[in-house]
N, C-alpha and C positions, 0 to 999 in steps of 0.2 A: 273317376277320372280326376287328374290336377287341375286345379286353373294355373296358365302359363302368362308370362309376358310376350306380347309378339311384338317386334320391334322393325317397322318397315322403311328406307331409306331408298335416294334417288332421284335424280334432276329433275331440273321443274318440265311440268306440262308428262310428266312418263305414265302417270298413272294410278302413283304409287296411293292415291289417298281414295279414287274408286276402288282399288283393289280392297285397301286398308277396311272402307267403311264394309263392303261385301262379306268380307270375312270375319267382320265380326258381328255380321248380321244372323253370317251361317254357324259361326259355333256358338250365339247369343255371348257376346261380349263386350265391353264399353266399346264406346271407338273416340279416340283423338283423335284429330288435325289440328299438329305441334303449328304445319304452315300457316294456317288460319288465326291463330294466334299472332306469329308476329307479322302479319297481313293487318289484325286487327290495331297492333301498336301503331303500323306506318300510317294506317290512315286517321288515327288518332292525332299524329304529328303534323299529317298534310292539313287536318282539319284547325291545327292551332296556328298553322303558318310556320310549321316550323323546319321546311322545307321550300319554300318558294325561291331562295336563291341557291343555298350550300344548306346541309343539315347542321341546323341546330343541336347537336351532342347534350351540352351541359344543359339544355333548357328543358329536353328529351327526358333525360334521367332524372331532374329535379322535377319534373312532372308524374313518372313511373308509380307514383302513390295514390294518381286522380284515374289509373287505368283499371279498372275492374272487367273484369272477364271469365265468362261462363260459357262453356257448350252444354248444350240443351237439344233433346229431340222434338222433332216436330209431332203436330197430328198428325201428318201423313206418312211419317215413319222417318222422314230425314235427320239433319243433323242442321242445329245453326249456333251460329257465335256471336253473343252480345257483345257488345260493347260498352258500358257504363246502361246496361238493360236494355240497349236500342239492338234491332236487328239489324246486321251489316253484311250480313252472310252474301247478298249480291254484289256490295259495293266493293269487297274488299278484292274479287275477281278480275275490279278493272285495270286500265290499261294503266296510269297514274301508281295503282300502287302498287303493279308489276316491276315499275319501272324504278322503285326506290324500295323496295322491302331488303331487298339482298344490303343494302347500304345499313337498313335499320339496322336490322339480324347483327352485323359484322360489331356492335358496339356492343364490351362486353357486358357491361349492367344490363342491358336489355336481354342479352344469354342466359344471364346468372337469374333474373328477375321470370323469367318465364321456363327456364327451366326448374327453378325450384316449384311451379306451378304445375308443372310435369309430372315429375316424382310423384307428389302430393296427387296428383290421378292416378296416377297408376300403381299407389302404396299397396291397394291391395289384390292386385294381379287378376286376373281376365280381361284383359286390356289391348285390345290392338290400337297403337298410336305408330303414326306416321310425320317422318320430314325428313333432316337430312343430318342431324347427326343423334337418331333414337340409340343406334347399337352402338355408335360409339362412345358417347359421352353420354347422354339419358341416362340410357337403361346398358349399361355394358355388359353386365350377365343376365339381358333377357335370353328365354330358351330358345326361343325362334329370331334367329332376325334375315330380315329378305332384304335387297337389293335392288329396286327395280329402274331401268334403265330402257333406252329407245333413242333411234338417232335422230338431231336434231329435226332434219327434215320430218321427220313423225311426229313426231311431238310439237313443232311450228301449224303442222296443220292442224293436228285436235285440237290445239289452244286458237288457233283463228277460227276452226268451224264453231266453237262453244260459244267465241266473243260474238261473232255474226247475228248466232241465233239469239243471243241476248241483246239483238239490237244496236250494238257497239260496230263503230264502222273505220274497220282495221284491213290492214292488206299482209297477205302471206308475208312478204318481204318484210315487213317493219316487224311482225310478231316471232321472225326466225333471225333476225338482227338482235333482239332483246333477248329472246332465250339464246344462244351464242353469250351474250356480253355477261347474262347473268350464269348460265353454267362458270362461265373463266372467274367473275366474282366468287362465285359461294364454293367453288374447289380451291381459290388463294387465299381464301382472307384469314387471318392472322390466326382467329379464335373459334374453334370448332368447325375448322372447313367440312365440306361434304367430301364423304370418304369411305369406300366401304370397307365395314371391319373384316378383321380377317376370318372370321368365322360365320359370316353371314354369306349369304345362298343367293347367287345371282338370277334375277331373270330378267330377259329381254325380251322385251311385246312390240317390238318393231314389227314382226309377222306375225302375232298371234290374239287372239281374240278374246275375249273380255273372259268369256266361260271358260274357255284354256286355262288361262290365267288363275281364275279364280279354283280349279279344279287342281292345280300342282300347289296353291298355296296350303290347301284345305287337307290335302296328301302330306304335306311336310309337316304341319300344326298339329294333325292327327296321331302321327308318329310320335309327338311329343307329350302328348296331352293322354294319350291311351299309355296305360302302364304295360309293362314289357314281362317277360319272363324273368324271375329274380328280383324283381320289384323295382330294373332300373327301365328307362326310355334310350331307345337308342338314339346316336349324335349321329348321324352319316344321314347322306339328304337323302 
């Protein structure tokens, strides 16, 4: 069998990085979260102040040399993201830097500085990474790329039920105002808006269930990753 690129994209709070980690649990393959990355810059920035009135831009990127960053698996099998070696992997969940990540992301040094960090994972393929522009600009000829998507109201509540249980005290209403403000953010903004490519493979988990899910992704990656008759893999989902 090859090892492939999978390349999974999609609004925030849809899913796409449970799916993401699942599937590359089930065919043993790294896993990114591209999101967690720059989750981890923004709160790099809130931590310098350089956010507390208007973002800081030039002091941001004049900094981007002090930001080290690693994903590592846990002992219990997870996934976390250092920070300069510190584990942020909870903090970066919060509401704070929900509410300013989509602004980091949008400057393009910060694109170009974590994308090339991207690549550089995933040079040598078995890789499922996730965010929101893997197929289009990442990785543009990975073999797989999924799309995964859910309407606001679904995706406001699994990101409220998650903040809840982590103790954070949020109301439906405010956590489906901010994903609304940041969906319209990260589909306009000037450099690598979120966008599905044309070649990637929609799914919608608005009504479907995690094993669902995970069981068409594992279907479509298969197809790709198992050699074919005449030694190509078929393209059709």
């Amino acid at each position: 069998m090859k090892a492939i690129t999978i390349a999974i994209d999609g609004f925030s709070a849809a899913g796409k990085s449970t799916l993401a980690r699942q599937l590359a649990r089930r065919l043993n393959y790294a896993y990114v979260d591209s999101g967690a990355m720059y989750r981890a810059v923004t709160l790099f920035a809130l931590r310098r102040g350089l956010l507390d009135n208007r973002l800081d831009e030039a002091d941001l990127v004049a900094s981007l040399t002090q930001v080290d960053l690693k994903c590592k698996k846990t002992d219990s099998g997870g996934e976390a993201i250092l920070l300069n070696g510190e584990d942020v992997t909870a903090e970066i969940r919060g509401v704070a830097v929900s509410d300013h990540v989509s602004k980091v992301a949008e400057i393009p040094e910060v694109r170009s500085h974590l994308i090339k960090m991207q690549r550089a994972m995933g040079r040598a393929k078995a890789v499922v990474m996730d965010g929101r522009d893997i197929g289009t600009v990442v990785f543009p000829d990975a073999e797989l790329k999924l799309f995964v998507t859910a309407s606001p109201e679904t995706r406001a509540r699994r990101r409220c039920d998650e903040l809840v249980a982590k103790g954070q005290q949020v109301t439906l209403a405010q956590v489906l105002q901010g994903i609304k403000k940041r969906d319209e953010r990260d589909s306009t903004r000037a450099h690598s808006p979120l966008a599905k490519a044309a070649d990637a493979i929609e799914i919608d988990n608005s009504h479907l269930s995690k094993a669902a899910q995970l069981q068409e992704a594992v279907r479509l990656a298969l197809r790709r990753i198992q050699p074919q008759k005449g030694g190509k893999s078929k393209s059709k989902p």
